[in-house]
N, CA, C and O atoms as a MOPAC input file, in Angstrom:
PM7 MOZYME 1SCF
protein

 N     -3.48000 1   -15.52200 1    -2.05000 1
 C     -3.33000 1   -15.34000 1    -0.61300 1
 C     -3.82000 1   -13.94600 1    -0.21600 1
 O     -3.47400 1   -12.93600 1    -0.82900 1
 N     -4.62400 1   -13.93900 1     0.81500 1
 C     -5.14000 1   -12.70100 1     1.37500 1
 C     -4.00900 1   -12.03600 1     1.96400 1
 O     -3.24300 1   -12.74900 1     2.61200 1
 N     -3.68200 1   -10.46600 1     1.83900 1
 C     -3.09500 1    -9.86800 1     2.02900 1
 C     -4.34600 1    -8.46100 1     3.00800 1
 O     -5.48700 1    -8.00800 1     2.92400 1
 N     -2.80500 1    -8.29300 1     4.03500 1
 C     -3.77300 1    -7.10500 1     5.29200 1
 C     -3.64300 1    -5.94400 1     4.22400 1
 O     -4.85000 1    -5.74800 1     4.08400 1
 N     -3.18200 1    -5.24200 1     3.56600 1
 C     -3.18700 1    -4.28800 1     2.29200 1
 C     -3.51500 1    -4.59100 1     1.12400 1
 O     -3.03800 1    -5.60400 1     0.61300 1
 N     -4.37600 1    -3.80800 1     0.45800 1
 C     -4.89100 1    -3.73500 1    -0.95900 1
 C     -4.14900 1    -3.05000 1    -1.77600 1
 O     -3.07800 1    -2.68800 1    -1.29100 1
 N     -4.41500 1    -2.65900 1    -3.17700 1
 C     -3.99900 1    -1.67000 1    -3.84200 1
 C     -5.26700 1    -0.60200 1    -3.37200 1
 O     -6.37300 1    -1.06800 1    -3.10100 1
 N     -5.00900 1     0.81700 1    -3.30700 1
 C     -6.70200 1     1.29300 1    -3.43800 1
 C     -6.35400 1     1.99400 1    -1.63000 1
 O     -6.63500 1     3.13500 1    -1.26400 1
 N     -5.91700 1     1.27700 1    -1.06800 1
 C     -5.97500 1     1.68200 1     0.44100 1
 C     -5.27600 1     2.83700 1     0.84200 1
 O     -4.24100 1     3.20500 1     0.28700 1
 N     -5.88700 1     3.51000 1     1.93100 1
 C     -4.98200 1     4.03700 1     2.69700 1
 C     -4.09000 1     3.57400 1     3.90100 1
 O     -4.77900 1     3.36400 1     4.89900 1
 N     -3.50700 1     3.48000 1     3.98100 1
 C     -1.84400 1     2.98600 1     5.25000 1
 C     -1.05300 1     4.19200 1     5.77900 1
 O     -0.77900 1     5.36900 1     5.54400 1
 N     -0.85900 1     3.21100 1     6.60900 1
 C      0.16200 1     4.62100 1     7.85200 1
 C      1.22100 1     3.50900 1     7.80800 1
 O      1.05300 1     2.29800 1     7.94400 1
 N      2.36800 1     4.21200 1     7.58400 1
 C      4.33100 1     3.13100 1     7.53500 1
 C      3.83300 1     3.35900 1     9.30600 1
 O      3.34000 1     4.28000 1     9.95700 1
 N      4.32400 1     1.83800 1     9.61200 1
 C      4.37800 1     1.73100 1    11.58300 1
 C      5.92900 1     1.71900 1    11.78700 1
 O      6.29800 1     1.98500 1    12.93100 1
 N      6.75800 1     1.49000 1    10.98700 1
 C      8.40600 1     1.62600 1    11.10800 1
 C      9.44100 1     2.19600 1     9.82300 1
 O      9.14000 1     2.55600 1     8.68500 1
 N     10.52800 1     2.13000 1    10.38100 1
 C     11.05200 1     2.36300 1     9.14200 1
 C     11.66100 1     3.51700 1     9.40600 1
 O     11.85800 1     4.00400 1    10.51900 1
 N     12.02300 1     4.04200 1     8.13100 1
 C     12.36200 1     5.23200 1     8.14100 1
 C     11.26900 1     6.33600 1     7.86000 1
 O     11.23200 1     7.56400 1     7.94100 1
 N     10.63900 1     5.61100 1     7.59300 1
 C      9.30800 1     6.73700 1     6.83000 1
 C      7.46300 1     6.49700 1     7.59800 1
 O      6.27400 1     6.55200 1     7.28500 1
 N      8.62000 1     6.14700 1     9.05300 1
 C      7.38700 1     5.90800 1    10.18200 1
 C      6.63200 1     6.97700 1    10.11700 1
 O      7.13800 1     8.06300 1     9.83400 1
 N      4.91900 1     6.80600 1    10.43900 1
 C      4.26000 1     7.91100 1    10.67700 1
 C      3.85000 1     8.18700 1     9.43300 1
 O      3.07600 1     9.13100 1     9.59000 1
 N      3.90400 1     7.91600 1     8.20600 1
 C      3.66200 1     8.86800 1     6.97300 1
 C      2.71200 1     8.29000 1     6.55600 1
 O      2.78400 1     7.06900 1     6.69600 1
 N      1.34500 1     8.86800 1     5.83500 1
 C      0.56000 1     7.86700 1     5.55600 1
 C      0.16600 1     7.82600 1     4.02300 1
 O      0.34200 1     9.00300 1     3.70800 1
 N     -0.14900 1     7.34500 1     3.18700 1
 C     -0.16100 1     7.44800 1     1.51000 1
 C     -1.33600 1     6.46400 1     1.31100 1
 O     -1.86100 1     5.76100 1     2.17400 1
 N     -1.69000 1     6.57200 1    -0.21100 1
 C     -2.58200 1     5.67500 1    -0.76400 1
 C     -1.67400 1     4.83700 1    -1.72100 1
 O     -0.87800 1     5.23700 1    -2.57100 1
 N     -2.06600 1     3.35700 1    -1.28900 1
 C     -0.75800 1     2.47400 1    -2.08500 1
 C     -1.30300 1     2.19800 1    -3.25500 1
 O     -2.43300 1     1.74500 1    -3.43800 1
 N     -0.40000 1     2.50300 1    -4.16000 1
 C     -0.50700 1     2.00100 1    -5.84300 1
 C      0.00300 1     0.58200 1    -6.29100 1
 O     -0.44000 1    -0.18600 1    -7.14500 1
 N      0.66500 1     0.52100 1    -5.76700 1
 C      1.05700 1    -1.76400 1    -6.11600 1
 C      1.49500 1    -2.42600 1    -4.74200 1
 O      2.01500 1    -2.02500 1    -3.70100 1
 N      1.01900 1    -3.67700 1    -5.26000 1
 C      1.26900 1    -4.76600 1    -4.12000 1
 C      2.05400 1    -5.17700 1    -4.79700 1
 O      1.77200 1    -5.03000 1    -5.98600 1
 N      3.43800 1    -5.90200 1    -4.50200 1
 C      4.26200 1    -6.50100 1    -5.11600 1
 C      4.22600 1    -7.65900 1    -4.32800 1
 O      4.88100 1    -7.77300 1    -3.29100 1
 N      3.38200 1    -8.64200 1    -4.84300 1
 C      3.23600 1   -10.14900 1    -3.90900 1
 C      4.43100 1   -11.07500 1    -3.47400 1
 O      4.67400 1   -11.59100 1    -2.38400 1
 N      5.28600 1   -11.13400 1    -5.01500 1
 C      6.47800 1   -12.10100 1    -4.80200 1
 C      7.27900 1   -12.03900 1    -3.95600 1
 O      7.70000 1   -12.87000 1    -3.15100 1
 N      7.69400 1   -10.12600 1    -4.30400 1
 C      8.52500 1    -9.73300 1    -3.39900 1
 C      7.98200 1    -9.37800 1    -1.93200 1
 O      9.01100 1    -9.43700 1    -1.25900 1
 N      6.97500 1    -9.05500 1    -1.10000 1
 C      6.67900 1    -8.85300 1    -0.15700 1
 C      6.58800 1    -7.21100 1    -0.10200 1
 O      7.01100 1    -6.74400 1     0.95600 1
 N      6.34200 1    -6.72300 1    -0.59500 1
 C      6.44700 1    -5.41000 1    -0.66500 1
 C      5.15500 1    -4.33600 1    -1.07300 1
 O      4.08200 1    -4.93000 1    -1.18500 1
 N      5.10700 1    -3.19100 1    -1.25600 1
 C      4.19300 1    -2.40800 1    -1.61100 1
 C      4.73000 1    -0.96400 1    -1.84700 1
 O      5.68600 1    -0.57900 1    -1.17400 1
 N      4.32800 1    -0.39500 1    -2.49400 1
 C      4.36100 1     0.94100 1    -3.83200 1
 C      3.51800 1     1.60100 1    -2.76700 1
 O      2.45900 1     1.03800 1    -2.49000 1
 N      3.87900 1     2.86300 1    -2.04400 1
 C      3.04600 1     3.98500 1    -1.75300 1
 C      3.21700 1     5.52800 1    -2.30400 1
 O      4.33300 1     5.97900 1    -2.56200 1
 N      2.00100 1     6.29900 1    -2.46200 1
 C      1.88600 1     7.20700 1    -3.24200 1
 C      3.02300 1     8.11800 1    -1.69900 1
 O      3.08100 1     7.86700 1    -0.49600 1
 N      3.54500 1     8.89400 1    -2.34100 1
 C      4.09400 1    10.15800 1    -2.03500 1
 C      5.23700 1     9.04800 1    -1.00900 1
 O      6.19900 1     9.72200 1    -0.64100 1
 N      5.28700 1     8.18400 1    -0.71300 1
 C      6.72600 1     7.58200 1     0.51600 1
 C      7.83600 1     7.03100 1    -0.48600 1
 O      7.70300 1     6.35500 1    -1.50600 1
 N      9.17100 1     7.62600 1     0.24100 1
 C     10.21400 1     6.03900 1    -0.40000 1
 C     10.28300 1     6.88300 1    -1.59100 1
 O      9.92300 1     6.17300 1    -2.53000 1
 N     10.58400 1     8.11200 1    -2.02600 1
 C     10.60200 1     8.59200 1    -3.29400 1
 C     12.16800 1     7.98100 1    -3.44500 1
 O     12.94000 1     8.01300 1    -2.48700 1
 N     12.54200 1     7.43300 1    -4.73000 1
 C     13.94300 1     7.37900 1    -5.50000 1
 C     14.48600 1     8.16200 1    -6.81300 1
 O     13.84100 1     7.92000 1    -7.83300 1
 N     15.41600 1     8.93200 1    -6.92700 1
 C     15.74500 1     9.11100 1    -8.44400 1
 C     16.62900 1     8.26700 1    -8.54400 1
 O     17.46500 1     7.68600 1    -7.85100 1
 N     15.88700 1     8.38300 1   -10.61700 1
 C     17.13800 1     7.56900 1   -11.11300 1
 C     17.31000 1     8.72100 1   -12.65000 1
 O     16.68900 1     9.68900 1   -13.09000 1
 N     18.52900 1     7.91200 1   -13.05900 1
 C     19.72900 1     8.67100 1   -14.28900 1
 C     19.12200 1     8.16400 1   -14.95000 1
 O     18.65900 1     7.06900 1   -14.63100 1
 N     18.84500 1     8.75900 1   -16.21000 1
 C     18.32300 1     8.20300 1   -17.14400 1
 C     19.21600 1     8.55100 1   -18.60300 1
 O     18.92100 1     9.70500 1   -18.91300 1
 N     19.98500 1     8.09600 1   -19.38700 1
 C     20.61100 1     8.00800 1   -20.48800 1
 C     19.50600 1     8.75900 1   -21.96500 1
 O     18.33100 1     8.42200 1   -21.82300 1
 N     19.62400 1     9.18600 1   -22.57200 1
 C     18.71200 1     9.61100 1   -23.55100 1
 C     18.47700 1     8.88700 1   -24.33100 1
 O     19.49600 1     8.46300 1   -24.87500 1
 N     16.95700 1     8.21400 1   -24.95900 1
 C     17.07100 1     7.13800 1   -25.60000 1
 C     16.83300 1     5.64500 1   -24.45400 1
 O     17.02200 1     4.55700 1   -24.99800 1
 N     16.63500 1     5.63700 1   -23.70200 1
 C     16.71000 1     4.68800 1   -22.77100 1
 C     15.29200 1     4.29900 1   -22.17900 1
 O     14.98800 1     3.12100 1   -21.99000 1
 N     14.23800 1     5.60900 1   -21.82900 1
 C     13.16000 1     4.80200 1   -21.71700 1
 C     12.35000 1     5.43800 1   -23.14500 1
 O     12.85300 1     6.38700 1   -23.74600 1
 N     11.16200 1     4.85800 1   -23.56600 1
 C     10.30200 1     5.32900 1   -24.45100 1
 C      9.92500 1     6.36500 1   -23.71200 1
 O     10.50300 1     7.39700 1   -24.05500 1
 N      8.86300 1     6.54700 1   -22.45200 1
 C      8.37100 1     7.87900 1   -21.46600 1
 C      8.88200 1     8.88000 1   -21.66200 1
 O      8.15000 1     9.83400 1   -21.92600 1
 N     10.58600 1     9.10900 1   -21.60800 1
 C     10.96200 1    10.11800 1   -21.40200 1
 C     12.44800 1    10.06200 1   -22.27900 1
 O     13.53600 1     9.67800 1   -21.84800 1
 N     12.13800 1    10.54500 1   -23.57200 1
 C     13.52400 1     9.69100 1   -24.67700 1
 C     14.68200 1    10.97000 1   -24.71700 1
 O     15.74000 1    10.82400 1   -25.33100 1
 N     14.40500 1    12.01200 1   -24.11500 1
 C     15.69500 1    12.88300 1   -23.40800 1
 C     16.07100 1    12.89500 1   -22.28700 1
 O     16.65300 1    13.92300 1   -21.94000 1
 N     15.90100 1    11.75100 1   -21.22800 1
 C     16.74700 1    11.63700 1   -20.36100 1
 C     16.64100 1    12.21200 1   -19.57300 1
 O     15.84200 1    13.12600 1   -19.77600 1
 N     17.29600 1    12.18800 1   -18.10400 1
 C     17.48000 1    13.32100 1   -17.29100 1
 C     16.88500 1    12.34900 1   -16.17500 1
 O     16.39900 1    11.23400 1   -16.36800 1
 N     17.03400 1    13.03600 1   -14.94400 1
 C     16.76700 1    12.75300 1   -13.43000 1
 C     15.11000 1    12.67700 1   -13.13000 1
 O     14.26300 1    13.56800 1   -13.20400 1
 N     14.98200 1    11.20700 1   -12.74800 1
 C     13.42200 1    11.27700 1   -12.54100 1
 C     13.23700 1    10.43000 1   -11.50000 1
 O     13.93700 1     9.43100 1   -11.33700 1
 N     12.30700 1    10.76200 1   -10.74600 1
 C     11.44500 1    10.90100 1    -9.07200 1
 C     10.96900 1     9.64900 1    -9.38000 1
 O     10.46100 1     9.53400 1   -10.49600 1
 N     11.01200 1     8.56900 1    -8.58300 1
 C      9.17700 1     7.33200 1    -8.81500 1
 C      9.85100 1     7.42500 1    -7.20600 1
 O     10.70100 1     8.05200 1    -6.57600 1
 N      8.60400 1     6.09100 1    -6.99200 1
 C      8.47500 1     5.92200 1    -5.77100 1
 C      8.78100 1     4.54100 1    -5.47800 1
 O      8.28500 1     3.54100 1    -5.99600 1
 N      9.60500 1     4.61200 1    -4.64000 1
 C      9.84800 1     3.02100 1    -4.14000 1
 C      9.38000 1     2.12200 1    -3.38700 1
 O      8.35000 1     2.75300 1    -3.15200 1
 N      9.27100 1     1.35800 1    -2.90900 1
 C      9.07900 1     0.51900 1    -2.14300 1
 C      8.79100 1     0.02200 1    -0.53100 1
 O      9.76500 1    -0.63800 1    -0.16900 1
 N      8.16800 1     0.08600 1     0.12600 1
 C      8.00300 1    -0.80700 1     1.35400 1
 C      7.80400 1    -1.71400 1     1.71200 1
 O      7.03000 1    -2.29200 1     0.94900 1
 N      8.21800 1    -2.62100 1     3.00800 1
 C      8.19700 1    -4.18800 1     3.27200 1
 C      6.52700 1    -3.98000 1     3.36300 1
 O      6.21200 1    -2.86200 1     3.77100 1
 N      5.59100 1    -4.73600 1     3.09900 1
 C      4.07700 1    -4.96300 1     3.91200 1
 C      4.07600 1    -5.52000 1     5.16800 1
 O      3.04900 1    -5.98200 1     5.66500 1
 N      5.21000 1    -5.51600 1     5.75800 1
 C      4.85200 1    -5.82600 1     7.72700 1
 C      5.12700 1    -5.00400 1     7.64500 1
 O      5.04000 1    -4.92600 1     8.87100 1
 N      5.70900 1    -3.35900 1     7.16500 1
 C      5.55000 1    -1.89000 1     7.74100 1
 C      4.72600 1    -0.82800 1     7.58800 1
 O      4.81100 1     0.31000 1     8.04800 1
 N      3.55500 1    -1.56300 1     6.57100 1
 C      2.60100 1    -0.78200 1     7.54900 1
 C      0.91300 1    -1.59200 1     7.63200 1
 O      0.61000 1    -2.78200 1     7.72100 1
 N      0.10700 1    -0.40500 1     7.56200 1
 C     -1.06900 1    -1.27200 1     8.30700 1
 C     -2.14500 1    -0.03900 1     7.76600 1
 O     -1.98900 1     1.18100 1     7.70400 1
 N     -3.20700 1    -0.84400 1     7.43500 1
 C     -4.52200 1    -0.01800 1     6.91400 1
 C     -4.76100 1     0.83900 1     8.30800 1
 O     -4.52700 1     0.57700 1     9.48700 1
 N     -5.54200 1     2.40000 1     7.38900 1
 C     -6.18500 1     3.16400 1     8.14000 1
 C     -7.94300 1     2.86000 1     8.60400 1
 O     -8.79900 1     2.57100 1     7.76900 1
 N     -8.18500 1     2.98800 1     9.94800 1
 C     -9.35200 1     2.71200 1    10.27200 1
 C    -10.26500 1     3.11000 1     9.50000 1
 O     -9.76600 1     4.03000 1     8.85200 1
 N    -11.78400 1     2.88600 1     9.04900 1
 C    -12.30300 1     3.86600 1     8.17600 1
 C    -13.07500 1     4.33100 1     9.37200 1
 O    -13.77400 1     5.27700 1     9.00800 1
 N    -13.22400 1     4.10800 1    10.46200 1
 C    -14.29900 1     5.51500 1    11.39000 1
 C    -12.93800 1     6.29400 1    12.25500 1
 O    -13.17800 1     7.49200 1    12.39900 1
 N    -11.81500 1     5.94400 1    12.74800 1
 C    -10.97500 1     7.03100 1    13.09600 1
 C    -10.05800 1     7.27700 1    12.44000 1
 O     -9.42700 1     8.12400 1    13.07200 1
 N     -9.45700 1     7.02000 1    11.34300 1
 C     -8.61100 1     7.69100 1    10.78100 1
 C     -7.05400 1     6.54100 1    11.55700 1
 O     -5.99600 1     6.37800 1    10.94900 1
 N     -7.24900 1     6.16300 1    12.41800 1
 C     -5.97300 1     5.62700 1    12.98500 1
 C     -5.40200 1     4.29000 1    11.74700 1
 O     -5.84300 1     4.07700 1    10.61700 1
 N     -4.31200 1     3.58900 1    12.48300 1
 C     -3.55600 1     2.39900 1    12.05100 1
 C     -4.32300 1     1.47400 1    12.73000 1
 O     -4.77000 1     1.56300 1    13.87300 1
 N     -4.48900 1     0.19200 1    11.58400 1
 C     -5.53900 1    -0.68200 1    12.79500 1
 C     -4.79000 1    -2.34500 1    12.05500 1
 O     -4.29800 1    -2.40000 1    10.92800 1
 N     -4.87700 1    -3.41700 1    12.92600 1
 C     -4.74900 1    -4.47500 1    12.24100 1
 C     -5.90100 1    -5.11800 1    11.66700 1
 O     -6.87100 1    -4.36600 1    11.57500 1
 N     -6.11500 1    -6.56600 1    11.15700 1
 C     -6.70700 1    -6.63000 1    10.19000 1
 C     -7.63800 1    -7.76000 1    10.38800 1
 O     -6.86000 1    -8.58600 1    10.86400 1
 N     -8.68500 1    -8.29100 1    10.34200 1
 C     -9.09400 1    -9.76800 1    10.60800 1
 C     -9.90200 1   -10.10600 1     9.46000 1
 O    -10.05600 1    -9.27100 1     8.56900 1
 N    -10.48300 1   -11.35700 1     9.38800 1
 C    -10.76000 1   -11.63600 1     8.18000 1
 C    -12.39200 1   -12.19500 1     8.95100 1
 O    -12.54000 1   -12.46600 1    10.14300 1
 N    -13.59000 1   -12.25800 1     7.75000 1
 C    -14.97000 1   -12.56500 1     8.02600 1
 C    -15.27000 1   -12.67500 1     6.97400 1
 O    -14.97200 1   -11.97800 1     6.00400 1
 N    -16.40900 1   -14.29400 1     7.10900 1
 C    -16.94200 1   -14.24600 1     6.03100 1
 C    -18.55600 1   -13.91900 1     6.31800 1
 O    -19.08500 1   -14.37400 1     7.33200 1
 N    -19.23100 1   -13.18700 1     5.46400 1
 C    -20.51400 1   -12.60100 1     5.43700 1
 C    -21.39600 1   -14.26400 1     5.32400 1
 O    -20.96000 1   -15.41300 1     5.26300 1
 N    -22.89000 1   -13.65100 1     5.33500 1
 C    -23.89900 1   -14.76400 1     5.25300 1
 C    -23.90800 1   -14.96100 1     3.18200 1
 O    -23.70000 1   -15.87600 1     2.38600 1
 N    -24.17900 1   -13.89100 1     3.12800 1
 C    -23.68500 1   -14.28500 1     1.67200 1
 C    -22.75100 1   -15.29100 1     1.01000 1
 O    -22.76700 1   -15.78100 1    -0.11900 1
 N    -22.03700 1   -15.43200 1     1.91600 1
 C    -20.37300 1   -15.78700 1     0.94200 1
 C    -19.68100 1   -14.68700 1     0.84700 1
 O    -19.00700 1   -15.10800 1    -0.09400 1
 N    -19.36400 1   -13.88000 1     0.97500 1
 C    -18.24900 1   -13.00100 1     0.88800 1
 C    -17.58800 1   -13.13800 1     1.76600 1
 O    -18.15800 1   -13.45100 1     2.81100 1
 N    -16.06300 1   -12.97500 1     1.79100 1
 C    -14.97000 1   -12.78500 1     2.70500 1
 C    -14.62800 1   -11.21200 1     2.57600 1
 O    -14.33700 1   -10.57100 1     1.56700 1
 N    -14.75800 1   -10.78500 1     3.94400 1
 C    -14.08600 1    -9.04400 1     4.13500 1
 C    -13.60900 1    -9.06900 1     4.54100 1
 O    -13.36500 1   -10.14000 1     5.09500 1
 N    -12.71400 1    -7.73500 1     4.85100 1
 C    -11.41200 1    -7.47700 1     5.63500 1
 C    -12.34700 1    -6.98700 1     7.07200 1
 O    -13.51200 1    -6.91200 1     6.68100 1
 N    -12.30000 1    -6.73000 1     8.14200 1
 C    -12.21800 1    -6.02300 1     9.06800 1
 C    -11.44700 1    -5.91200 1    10.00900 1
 O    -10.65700 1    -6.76000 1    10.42300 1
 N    -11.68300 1    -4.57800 1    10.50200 1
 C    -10.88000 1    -3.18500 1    11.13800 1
 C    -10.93400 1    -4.13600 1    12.85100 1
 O    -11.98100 1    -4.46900 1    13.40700 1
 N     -9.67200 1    -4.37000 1    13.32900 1
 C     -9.43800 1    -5.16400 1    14.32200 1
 C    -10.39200 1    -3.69900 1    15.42400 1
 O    -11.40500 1    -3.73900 1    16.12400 1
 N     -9.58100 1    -2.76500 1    15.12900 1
 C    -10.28100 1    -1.70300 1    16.04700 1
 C    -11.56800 1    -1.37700 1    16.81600 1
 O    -11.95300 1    -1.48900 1    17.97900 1
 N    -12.07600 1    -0.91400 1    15.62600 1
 C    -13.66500 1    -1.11100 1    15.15700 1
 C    -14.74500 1    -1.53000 1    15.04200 1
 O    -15.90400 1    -1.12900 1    15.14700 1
 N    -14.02200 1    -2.74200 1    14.71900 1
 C    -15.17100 1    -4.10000 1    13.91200 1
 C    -16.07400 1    -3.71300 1    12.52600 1
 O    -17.17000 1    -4.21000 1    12.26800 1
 N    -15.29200 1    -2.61400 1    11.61500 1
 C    -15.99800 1    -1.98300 1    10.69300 1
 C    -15.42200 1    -3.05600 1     9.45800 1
 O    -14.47800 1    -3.84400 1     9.51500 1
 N    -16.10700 1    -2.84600 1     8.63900 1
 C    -15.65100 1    -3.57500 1     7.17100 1
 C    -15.09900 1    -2.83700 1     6.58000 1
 O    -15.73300 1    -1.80900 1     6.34200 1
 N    -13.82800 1    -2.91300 1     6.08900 1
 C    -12.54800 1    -2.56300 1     5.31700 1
 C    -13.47300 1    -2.13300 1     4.01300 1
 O    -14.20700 1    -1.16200 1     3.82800 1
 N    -13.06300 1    -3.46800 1     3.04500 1
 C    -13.58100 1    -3.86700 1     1.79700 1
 C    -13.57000 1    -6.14100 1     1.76300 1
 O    -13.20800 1    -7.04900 1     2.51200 1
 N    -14.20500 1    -5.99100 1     0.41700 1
 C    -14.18100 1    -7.19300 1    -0.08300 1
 C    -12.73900 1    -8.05000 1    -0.55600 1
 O    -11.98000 1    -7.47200 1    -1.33400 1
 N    -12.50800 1    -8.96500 1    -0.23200 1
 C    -11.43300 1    -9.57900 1     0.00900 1
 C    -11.32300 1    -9.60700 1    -1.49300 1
 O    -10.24700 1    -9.26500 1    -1.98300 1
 N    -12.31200 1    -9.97300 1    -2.28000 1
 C    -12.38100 1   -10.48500 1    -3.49700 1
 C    -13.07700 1    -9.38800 1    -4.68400 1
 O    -13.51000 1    -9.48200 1    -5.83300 1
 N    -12.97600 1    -8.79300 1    -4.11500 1
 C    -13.51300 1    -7.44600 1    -4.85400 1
 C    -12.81800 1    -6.82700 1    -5.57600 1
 O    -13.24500 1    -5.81100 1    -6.12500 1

C-alpha cells in the first residue's frame, strides 16, 4: 500500500505535541500506523546490565519514538513547506508521489 511518507523523507509533525518540528524519518512502521523521526518523540529507557548486546553495562539511553503518519506530511521540494500528497503515473509506467502544492515530483513510489 502506498503510503504519503517514505523512509528517506523530510516531514514537518502538523499536530501533536511535537507540532511544527521537522526531521528526516528513519522507519515506517506499516502495521502499526506509525513512523520513526530523526531528532522528534525522543524516549529513555533503563537498561539492566547484561540486557542488551549494544550496550552490556547498562544505563539510561535516548532512541526515538514514534509518530501516528496522519501527523505529519512531506516537505515541498521547491518551498520547503508541508504539502499533501497525490499520486501519478508517468508515460513510462512509473507511479510518483507528487507535491499537491507544486505539482513537483516527490520520488518514485516504487523506488
Amino acid at each position: 500500500m502506498s503510503r504519503h511518507v517514505r523512509k528517506g523523507d523530510q516531514v514537518m509533525v502538523i499536530a501533536g505535541k511535537y507540532k511544527g518540528q521537522k526531521g528526516k524519518v528513519l522507519e515506517v512502521l506499516t502495521a502499526k500506523g506509525r513512523v520513526r523521526i530523526e531528532g522528534i518523540a525522543t524516549v529513555k529507557r533503563h537498561l539492566k546490565p547484561g540486557r542488551d548486546p549494544k550496550v552490556p553495562q547498562g544505563g539510561i539511553i535516548e532512541k526515538f519514538g514514534t509518530i501516528h503518519v496522519s501527523n505529519v506530511l512531506p516537505l515541498d521540494p521547491s518551498g520547503g513547506k508541508p504539502t499533501r500528497v497525490s499520486y501519478k503515473a508517468l508515460e513510462d509506467g512509473r507511479k510518483v508521489r507528487v507535491a499537491r502544492g507544486s505539482k513537483e515530483i516527490i520520488t518514485d513510489v516504487n523506488a
